[in-house]
C-alpha positions in Angstrom: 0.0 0.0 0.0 2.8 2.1 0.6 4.3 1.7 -2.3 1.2 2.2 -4.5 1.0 5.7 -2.3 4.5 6.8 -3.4 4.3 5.8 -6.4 1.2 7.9 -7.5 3.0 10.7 -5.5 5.1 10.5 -8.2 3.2 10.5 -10.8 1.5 13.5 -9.9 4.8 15.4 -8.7 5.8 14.4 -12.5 2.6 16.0 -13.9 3.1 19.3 -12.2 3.7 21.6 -15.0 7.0 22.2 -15.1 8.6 23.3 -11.5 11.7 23.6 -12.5 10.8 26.7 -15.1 11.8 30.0 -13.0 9.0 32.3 -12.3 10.4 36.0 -11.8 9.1 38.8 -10.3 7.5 41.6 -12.7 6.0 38.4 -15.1 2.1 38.7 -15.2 -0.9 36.2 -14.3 -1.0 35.3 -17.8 2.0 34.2 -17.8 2.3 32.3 -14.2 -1.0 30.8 -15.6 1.1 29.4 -18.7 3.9 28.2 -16.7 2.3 26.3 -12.9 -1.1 25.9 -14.8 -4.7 27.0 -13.1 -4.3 28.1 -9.4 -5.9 26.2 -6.9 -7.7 28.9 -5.5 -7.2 33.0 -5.7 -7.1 35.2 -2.5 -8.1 39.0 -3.7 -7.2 41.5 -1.0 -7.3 45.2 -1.0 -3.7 46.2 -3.0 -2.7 42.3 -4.3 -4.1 39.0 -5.2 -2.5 36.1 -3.9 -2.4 32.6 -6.4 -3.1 29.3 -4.5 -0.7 26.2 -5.9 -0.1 23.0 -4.4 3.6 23.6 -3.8 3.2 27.0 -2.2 1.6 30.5 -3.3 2.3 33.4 -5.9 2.0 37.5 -4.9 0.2 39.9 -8.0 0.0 43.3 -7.4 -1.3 45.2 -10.5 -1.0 41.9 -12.1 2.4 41.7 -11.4 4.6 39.3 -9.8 5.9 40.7 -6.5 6.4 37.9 -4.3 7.4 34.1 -4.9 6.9 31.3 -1.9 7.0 27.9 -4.5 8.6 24.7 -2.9 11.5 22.9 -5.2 10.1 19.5 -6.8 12.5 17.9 -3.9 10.6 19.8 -1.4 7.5 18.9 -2.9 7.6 15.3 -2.9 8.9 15.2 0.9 5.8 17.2 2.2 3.5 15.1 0.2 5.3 12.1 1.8 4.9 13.5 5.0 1.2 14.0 4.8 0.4 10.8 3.7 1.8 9.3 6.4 0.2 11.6 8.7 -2.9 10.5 7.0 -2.3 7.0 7.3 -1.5 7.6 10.8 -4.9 9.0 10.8 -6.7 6.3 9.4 -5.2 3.3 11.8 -5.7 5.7 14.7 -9.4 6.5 13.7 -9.8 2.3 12.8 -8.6 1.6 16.6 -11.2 3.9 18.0 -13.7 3.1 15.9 -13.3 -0.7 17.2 -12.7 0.3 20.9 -16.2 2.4 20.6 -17.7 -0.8 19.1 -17.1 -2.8 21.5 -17.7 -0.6 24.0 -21.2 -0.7 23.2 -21.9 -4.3 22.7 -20.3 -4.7 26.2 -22.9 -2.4 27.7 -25.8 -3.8 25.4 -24.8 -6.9 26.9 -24.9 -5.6 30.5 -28.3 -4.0 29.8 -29.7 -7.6 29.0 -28.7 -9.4 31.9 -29.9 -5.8 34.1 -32.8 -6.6 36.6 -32.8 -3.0 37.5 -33.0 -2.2 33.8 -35.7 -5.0 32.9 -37.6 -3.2 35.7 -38.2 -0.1 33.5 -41.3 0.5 31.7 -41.1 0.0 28.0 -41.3 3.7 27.0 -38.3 4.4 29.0 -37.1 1.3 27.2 -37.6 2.6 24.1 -36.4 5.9 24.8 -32.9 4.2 26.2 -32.1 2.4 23.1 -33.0 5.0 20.8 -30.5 7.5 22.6 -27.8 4.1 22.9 -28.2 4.2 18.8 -27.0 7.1 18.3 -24.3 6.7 20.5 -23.4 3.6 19.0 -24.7 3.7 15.7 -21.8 0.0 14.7 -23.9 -1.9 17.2 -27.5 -2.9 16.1 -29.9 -2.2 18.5 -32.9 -3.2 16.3 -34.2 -6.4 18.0 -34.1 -4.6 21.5 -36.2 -1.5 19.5 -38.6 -3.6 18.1 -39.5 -5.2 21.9 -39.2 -2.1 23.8 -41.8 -1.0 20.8 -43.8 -4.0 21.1 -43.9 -3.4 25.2 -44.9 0.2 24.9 -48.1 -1.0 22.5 -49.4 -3.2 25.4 -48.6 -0.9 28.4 -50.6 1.8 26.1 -53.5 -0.6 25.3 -53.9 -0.9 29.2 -53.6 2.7 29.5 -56.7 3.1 27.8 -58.2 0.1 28.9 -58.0 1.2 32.9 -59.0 5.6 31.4 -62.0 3.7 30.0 -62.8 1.7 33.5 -61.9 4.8 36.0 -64.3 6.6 32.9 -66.8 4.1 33.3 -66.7 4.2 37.4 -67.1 8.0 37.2 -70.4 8.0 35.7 -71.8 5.2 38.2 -70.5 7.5 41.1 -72.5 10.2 39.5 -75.5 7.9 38.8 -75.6 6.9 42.6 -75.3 10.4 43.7 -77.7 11.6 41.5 -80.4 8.7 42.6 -79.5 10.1 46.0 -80.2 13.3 45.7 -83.6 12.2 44.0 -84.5 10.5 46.9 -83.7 13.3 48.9 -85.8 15.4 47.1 -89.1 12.8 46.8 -88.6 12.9 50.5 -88.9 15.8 50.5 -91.9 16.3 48.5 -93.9 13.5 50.3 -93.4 15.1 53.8 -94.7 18.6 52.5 -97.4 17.1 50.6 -98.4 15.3 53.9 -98.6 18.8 55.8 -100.8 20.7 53.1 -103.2 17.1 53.5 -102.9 17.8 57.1 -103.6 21.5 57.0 -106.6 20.8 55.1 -108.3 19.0 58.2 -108.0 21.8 60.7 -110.8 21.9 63.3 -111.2 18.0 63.1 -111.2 15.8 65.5 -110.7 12.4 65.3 -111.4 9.4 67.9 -110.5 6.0 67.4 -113.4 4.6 69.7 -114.8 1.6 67.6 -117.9 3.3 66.4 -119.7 2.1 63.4 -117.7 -0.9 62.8 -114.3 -0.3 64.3 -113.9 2.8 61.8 -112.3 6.4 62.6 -114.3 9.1 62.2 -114.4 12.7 62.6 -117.2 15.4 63.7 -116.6 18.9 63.8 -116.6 21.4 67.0 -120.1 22.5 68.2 -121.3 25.5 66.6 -122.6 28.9 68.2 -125.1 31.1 67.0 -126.2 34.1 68.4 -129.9 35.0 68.3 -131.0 38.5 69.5 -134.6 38.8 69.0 -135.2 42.5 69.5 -136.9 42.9 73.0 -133.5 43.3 74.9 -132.5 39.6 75.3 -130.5 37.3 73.7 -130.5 33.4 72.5 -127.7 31.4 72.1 -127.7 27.8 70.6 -125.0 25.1 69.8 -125.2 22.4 67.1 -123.8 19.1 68.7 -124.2 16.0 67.1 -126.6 17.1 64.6 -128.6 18.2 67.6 -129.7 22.2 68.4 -128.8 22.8 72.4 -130.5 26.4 73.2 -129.2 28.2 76.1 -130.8 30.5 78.8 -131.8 34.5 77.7 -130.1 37.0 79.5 -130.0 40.6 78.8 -128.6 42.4 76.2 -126.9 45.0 78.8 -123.9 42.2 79.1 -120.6 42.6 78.4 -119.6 41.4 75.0 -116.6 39.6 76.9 -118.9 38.5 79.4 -121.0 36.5 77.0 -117.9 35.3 74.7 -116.5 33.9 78.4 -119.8 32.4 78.6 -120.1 30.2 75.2 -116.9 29.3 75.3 -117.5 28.0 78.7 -120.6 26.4 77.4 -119.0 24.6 74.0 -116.5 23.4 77.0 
């Protein structure tokens, strides 16, 4: 390999257009063009222009050679000797690291599968480690590990939605059960006012449960009073009780209204 190397070294050292013609100050581009061949690259700055060759680097100003920095073919050949073996240097040492980095990461891929504490995880941290350890170590295939830490992560997400859909499902029987509550509460409710206006209704009856006409209840209303004044100064008073009239004694029409209230009251007793 070496050999091949030097060997087109050579060859293209032997190609350069001639480096052994002189180039002297005061010649023009045209004719450092005719002589090196097409610059690499040009440099323009603000008073000269600066051509680029593989063997060094030419100074124009008003298109002019002022300056000359070439290497001799000698010189030449050595520094392109030199950097190839830098390169090749390069290459072995960037070979060795590539192989130390390889193996680094099987050895921990290896260590992750025999990991309790890793197997522990749940499969989107899973997933989330071997994507990261990919790019880390993109010469050591990951893809099986992917693929189960992906399969894992389907499942734990299908039972995700699985226990949203049962704590879903709970929710609305809680609110079902509260809301039959709360109608209960509210027939409840309804029935004991319903049972006062029926009890309202019934004011000024009494009931008795002596077993009168067969063993029913039944209810009579209080006596009532009526006032009778038949124009000659006296009064006559009279109480309905059991369908029956009950007259009461005249007296004269000089008493005290709150005399004879006092006095039918004291009689309905």
């Amino acid at each position: 390999m070496k050999a091949s190397v030097l060997f087109a070294t050579l060859i293209f050292c032997a190609s350069l257009p001639s480096l052994a013609s002189p180039i002297e100050t005061g010649q023009t581009s045209k004719q450092v063009i005719e002589t090196l061949g097409k610059p690499m690259g040009t440099i323009e700055l603000r008073e000269k222009t600066l051509l680029l060759y593989p063997q060094g680097e030419i100074t124009l100003k008003e298109d002019q050679v002022t300056e000359i920095d070439l290497m001799t073919k000698e010189q030449f050949s050595d520094d392109q000797e030199r950097l190839r073996l830098e390169r090749e240097e390069w290459l072995v040492d960037q070979e060795r690291r590539r192989v130390a980095h390889k193996e680094e990461g099987e050895s921990l891929r290896a260590s992750k599968m025999k990991s309790s504490a890793f197997a522990s995880l749940s499969a989107k941290d899973k997933v989330d480690y071997w994507r990261s350890f990919q790019i880390r170590y993109p010469a050591v295939d990951v893809s099986p590990q992917i693929s189960g830490a992906l399969a894992g992560y389907e499942t734990e997400l299908e039972e995700l939605r699985s226990q949203q859909r049962i704590a879903e499902l709970e929710t609305r029987v809680a609110q079902a059960e509260r809301e039959a509550a709360s109608a209960r509460l509210e027939t409840e409710k309804l029935r004991e006012e319903t049972e006062r206006t029926e009890r309202s209704r019934t004011y000024g009856l009494r009931s008795y449960t002596t077993p009168v006409f067969n063993n029913s209840r039944y209810y009579y209303r209080p006596p009532t009073v009526t006032i009778y004044t038949n124009g000659n100064g006296t009064t006559t008073t009279t109480h309905r009780r059991n369908g029956v009239h009950h007259y009461g004694e005249s007296k004269n029409q000089s008493e005290s209204v709150a005399e004879r209230a006092t006095r039918i009251l004291n009689a309905v007793n």
